[in-house]
C-alpha positions as CSV (number, residue, x, y, z in Angstrom):
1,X,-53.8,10.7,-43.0
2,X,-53.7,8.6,-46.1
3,X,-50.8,5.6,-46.4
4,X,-50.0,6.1,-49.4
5,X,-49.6,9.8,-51.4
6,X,-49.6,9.9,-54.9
7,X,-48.2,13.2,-56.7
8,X,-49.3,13.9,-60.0
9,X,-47.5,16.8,-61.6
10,X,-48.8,17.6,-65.2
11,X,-48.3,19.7,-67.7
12,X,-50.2,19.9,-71.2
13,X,-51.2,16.3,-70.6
14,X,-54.9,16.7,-72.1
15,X,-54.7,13.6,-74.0
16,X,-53.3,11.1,-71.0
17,X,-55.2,12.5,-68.0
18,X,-58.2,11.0,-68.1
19,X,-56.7,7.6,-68.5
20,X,-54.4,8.0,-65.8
21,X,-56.6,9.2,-63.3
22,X,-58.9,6.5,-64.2
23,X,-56.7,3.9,-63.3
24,X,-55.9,5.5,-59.7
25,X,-59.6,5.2,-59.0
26,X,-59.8,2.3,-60.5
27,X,-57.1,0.6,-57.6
28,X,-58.1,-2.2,-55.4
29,X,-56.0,-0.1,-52.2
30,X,-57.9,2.5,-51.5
31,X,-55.9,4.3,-48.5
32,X,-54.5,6.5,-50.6
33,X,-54.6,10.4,-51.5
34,X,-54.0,12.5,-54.8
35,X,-52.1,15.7,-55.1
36,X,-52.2,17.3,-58.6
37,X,-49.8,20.4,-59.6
38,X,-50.4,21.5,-62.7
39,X,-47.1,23.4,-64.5
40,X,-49.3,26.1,-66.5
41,X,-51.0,24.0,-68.8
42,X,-51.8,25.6,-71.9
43,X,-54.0,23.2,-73.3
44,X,-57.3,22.1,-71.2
45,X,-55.7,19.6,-68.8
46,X,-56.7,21.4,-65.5
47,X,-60.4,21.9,-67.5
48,X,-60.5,18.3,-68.0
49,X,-59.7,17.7,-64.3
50,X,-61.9,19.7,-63.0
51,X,-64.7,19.0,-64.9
52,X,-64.3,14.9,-64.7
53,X,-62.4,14.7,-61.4
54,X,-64.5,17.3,-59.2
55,X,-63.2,15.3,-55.9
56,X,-59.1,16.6,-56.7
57,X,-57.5,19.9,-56.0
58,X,-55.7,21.1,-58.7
59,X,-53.1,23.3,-57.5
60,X,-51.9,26.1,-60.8
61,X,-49.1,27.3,-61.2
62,X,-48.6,30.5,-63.3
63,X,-45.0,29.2,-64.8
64,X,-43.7,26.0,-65.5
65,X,-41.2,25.6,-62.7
66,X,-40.1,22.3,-63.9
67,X,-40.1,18.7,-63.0
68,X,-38.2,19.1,-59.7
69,X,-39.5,22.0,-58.3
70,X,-43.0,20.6,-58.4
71,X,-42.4,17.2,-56.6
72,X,-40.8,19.1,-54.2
73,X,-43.7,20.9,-53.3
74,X,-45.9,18.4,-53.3
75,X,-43.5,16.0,-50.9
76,X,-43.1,18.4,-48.3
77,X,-46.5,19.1,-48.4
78,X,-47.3,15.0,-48.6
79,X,-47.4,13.6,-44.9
80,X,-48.3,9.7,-45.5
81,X,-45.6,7.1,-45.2
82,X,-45.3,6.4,-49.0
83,X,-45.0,8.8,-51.3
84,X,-45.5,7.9,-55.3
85,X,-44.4,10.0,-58.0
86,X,-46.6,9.6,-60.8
87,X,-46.5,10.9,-64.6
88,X,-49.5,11.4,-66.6
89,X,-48.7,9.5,-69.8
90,X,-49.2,6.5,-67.6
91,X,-51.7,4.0,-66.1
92,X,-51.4,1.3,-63.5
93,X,-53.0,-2.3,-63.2
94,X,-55.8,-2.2,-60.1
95,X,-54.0,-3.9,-57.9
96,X,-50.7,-1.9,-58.4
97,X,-50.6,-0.2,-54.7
98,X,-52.2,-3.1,-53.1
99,X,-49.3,-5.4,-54.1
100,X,-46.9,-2.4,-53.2
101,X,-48.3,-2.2,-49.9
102,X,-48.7,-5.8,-49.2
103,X,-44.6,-5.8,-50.2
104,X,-43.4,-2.7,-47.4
105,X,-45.7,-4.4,-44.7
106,X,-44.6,-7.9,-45.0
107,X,-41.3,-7.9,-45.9
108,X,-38.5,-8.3,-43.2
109,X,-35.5,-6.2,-45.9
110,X,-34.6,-3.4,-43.9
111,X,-33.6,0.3,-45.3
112,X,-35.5,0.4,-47.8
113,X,-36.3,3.4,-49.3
114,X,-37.9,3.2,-52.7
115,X,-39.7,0.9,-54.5
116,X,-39.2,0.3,-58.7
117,X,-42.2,-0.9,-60.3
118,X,-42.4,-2.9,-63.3
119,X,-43.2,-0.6,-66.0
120,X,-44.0,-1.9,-69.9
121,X,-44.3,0.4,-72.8
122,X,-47.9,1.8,-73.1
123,X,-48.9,2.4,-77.5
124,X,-50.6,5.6,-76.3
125,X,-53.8,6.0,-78.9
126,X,-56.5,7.6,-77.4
127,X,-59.1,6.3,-79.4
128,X,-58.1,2.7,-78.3
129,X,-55.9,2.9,-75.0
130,X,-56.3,-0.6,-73.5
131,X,-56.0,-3.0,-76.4
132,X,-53.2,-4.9,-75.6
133,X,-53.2,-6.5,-79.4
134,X,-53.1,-3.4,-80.9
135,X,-51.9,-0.9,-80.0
136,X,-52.3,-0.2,-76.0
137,X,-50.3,-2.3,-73.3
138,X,-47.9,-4.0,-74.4
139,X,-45.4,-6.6,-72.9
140,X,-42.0,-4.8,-74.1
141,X,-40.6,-2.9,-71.0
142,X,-40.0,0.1,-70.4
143,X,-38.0,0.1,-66.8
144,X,-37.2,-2.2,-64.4
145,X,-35.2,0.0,-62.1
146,X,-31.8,1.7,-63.2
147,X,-28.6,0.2,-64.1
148,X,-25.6,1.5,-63.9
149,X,-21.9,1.1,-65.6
150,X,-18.7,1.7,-65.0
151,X,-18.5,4.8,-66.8
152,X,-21.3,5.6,-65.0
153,X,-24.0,5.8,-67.8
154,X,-27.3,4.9,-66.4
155,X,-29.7,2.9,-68.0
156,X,-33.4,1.5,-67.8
157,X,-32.8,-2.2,-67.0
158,X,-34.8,-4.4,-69.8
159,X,-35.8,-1.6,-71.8
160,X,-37.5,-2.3,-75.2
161,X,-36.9,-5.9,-74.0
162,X,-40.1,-8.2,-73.8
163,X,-40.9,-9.6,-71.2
164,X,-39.2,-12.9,-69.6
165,X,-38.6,-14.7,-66.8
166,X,-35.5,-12.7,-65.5
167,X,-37.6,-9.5,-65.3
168,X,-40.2,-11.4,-63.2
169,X,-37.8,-11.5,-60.0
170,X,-38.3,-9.6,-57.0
171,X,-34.8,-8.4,-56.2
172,X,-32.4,-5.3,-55.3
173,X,-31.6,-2.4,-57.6
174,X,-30.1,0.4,-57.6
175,X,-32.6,2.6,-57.9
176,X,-36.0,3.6,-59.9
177,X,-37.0,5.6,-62.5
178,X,-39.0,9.1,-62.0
179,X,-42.0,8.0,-63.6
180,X,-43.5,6.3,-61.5
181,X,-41.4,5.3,-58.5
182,X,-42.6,5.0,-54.9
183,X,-40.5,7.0,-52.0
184,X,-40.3,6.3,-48.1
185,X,-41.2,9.8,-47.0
186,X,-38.3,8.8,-44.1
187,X,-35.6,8.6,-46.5
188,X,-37.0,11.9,-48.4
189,X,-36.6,13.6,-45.6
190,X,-33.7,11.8,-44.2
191,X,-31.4,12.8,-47.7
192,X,-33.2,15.9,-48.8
193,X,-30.5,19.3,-48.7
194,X,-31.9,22.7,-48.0
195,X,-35.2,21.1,-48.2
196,X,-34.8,20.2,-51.8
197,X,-35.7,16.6,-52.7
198,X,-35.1,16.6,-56.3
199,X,-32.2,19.1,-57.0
200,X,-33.7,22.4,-58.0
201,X,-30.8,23.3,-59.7
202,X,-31.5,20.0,-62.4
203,X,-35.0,21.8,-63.3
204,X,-36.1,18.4,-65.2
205,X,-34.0,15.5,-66.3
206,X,-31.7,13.1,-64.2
207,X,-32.9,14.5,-61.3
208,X,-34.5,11.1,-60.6
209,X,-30.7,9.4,-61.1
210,X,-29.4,12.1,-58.8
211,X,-31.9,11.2,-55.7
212,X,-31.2,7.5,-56.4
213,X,-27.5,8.3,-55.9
214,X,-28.2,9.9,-52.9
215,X,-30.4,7.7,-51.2
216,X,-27.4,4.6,-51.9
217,X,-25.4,6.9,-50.0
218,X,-27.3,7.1,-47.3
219,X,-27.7,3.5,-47.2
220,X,-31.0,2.8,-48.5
221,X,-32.2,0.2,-50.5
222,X,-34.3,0.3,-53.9
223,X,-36.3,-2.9,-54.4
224,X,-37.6,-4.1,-58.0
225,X,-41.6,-5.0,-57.7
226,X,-42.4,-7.2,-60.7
227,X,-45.8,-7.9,-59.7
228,X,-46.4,-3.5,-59.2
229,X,-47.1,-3.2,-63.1
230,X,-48.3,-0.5,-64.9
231,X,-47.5,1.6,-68.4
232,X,-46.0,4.4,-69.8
233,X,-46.2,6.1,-73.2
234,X,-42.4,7.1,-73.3
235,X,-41.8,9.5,-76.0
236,X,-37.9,9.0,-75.5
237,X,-36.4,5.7,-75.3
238,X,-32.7,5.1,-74.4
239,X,-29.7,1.8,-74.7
240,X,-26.5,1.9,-74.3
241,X,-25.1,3.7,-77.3
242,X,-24.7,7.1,-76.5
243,X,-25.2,8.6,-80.4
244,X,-27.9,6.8,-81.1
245,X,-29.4,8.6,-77.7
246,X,-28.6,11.5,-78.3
247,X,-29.8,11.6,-82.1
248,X,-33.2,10.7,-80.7
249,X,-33.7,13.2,-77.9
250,X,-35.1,16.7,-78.3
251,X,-32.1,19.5,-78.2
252,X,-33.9,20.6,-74.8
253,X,-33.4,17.6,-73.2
254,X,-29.6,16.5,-74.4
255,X,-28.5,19.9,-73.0
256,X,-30.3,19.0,-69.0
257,X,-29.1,15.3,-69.9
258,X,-25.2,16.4,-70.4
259,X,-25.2,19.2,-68.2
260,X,-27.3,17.4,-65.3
261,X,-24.8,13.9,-65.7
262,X,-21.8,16.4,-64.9
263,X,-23.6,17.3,-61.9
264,X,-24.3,14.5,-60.1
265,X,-20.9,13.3,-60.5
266,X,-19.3,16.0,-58.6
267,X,-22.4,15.4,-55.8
268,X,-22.6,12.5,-55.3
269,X,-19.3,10.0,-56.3
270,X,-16.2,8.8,-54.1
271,X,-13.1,10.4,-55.0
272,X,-11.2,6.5,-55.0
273,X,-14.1,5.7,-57.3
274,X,-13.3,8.2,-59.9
275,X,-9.8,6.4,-60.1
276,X,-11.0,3.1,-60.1
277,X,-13.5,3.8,-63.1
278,X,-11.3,6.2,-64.9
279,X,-10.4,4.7,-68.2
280,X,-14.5,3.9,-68.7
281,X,-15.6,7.0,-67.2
282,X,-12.7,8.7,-69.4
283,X,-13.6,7.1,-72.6
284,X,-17.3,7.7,-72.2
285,X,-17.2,11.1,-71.4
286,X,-14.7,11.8,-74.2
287,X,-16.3,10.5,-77.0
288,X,-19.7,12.5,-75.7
289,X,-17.9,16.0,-75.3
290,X,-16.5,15.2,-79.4
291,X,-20.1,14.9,-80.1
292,X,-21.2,17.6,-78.3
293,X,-18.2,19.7,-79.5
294,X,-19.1,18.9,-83.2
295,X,-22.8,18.4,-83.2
296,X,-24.3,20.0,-80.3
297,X,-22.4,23.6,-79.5
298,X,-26.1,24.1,-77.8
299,X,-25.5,21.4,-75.4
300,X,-21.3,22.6,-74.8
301,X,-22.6,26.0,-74.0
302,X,-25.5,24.9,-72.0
303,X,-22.8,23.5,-69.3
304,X,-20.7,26.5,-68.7
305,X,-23.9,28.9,-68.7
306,X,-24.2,29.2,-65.1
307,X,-20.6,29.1,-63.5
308,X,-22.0,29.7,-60.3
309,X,-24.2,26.5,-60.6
310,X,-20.7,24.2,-60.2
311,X,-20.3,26.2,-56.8
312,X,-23.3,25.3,-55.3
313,X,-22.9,21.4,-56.6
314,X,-19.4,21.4,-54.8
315,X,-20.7,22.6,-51.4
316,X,-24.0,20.5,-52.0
317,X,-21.0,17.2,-52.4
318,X,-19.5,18.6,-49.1
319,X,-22.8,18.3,-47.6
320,X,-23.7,15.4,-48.6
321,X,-20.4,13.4,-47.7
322,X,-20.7,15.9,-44.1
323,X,-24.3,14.8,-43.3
324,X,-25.5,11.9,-45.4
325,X,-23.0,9.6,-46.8
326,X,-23.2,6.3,-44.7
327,X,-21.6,3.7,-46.7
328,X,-18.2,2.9,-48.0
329,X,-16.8,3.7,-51.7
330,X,-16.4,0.1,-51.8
331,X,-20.3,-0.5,-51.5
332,X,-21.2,1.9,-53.6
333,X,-18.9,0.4,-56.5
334,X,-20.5,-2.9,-56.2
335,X,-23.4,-1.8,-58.2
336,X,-21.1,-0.3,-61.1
337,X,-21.5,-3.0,-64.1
């Protein structure tokens, strides 16, 4: 049994594969195995595996079941101790799991049950990945862990930032990014509900902000890695306004995004701390539902779909606060900004 499992779901990724997989071979820890699950491909990603990386199981799928549904496989069928989620427009320095590793072994934090790496933004060009002066790594960041407000927005902490000395700190956050974070496979198992890890019911988008919710409840700790580095070719980049966000995303993914944020507020958020942030959570929300109203019927539509849906996310919250919530509201609203 390998320490370390790393969980590649692709889909249509022809372009990035090769580069990505390349730098997991490429790493100076070598304890470590790779799961692939490919989301019905319709370009010739699983042909480019296959052919280059004879040595990794591709497991196809004959639909594209979504972000969530595919991690999910792939951790309950993962049985190391860490489990890393990895997406294929990225690639990671060779001594990104070693340092990792080194960390979880050494340190003497307790709880801990994720790691955020230090990701910068990765100028994807495929006929000249790696130059850093041009147009391959870069020193602009992507994520540094997640950030979150009092009217609960979540954010990418130092995105589209460069580099400095305050994003060079090993320190608490609280919690990590999807692309590439690294999971206890304790704590997955410890807050997963009906042996779901990611929420099904998300399909893609903020599932990752959901499970980071869920594992503060439960008490664990995410931990900022500066020295773990690798890149990402993010095609979407968010801030803090919320138009300016929404203009930029695809219609697909504003209509997860503000269906998805609804969802893990009823899951996952102290009733006392609804009060406490209510004019910012009010405000917020309000001026995104006049957007939506206006600009995105789409997106308003999109969140009364499935009525059924806010059923199953109010007796999901009454499992969680049954069989997982160990901390106070008061220590979860410590992290609100």
């Amino acid at each position: 049994m390998s320490r370390i499992s790393i969980n590649l779901v692709t889909w249509n990724g022809a372009k990035y594969i090769k580069h990505c997989i390349n730098s997991i071979l490429q790493q100076t820890f070598t304890d470590y195995d790779v799961n692939i699950f490919d989301n019905n491909s319709n370009d010739n990603t699983v042909e480019i595996i296959e052919k280059n990386f004879p040595q990794f199981k591709v497991l196809k799928n004959r639909e594209n079941i979504g972000f969530a549904p595919a991690h999910n496989k792939l951790f309950a069928w993962s049985k190391s101790d860490y489990i890393m989620c990895l997406n294929q427009d990225m690639i990671l320095e060779p001594n990104f799991l070693e340092n990792i590793f080194n960390f979880l072994n050494s340190t003497k934090e307790t709880n801990i049950g994720t790691i955020a790496p230090k990701l910068f933004q990765w100028k994807f060009d495929d006929n000249d990945p790696y130059n850093s002066d041009k147009t391959g790594k870069t020193n602009i960041i992507d994520t540094c862990g997640f950030q979150v407000f009092k009217n609960h927005q979540v954010v990418d902490i130092g995105q589209s930032k460069e580099d400095a000395p305050e994003f060079n700190k090993i320190k608490e956050v609280f919690g990590s990014s999807g692309a590439c974070p690294i999971y206890l496979k304790k704590a997955l198992e410890d807050v997963k509900i009906n042996n779901e890890y990611f929420d099904e019911d998300f399909f893609s988008y903020k599932e990752d902000v959901d499970l980071a919710f869920r594992l503060r409840l439960a008490g664990y700790k995410c931990y900022f890695l500066p020295n773990a580095i690798c890149y990402h070719d993010r095609s979407i980049k968010t801030g803090t306004s919320t138009i300016k966000n929404r203009k930029a995303k695809p219609s697909w993914i504003n209509k997860y995004s503000y269906r998805n944020h609804v969802y893990l507020l009823i899951k996952n958020e102290f009733f006392v701390n609804f009060i406490k942030c209510f004019f910012q959570l009010f405000f917020y929300e309000f001026k995104k539902f006049i957007y939506v109203l206006f600009f995105e019927h789409e997106s308003f539509k999109f969140l009364f779909k499935n009525k059924k849906l806010f059923s199953k996310m109010k007796n999901k919250r009454k499992y969680i606060f049954k069989n997982i919530v160990r901390i106070t509201s008061k220590e979860l609203y410590k992290w609100y900004k």
